[in-house]
C-alpha positions as CSV (number, residue, x, y, z in Angstrom):
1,X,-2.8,-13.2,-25.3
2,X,-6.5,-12.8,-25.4
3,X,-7.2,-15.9,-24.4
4,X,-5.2,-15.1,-21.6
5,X,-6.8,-12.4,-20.4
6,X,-10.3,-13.6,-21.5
7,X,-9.5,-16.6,-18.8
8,X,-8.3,-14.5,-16.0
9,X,-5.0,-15.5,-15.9
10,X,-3.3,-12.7,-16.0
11,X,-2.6,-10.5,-12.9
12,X,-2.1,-6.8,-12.1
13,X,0.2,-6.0,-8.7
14,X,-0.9,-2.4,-7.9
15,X,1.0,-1.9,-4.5
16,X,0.9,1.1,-2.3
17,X,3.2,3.8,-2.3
18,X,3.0,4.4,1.1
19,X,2.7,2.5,4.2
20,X,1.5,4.8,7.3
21,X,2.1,2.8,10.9
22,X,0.1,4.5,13.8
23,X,2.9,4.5,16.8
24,X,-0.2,5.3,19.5
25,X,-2.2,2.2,18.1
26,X,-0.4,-0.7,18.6
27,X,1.5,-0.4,15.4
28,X,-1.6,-0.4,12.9
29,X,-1.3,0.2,9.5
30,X,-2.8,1.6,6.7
31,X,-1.9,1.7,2.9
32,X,-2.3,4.8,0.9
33,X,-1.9,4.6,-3.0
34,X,-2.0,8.5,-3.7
35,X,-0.9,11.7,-1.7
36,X,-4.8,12.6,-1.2
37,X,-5.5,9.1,0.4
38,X,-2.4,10.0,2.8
39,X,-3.1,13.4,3.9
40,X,-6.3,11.4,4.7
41,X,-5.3,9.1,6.9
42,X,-2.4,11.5,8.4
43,X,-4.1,14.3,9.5
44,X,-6.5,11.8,11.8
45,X,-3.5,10.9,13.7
46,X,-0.6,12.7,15.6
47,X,2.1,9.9,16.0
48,X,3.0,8.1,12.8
49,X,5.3,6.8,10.5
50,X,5.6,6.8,6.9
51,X,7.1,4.5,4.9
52,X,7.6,5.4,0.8
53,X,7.3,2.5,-1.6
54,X,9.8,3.4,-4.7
55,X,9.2,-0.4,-6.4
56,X,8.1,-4.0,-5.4
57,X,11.6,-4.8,-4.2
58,X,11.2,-2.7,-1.1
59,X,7.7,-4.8,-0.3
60,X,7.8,-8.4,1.4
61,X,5.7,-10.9,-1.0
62,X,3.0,-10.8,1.9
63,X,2.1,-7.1,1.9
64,X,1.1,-8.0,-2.0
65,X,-1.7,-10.1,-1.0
């Protein structure tokens, strides 16, 4: 396993929990990982919509990369 790791073969998928899609903006998105980072980005906008991740079976395989 070290020699794994010590390679860089091994891989970490750290998705978003949330997904935030700005209604007034063409529908552009932004990813937030915490509740801080989406209060963030929410309170510059009016019109959005947010989107909870609950595991990687709700995510497409393209929103990993």
């Amino acid at each position: 396993m070290k020699k794994l790791i010590e390679e860089g073969m091994i891989y970490i998928a750290l998705p978003p929990l949330y997904k935030i899609t700005i209604k007034s903006s063409n529908n552009k998105s932004f990813y937030a990982w915490d509740e801080d980072e989406l209060r963030e980005i929410t309170s510059q906008y009016t019109n959005y919509e947010i989107q909870r991740y609950k595991g990687l079976g709700e995510m497409n395989a393209d929103q990993l990369w």
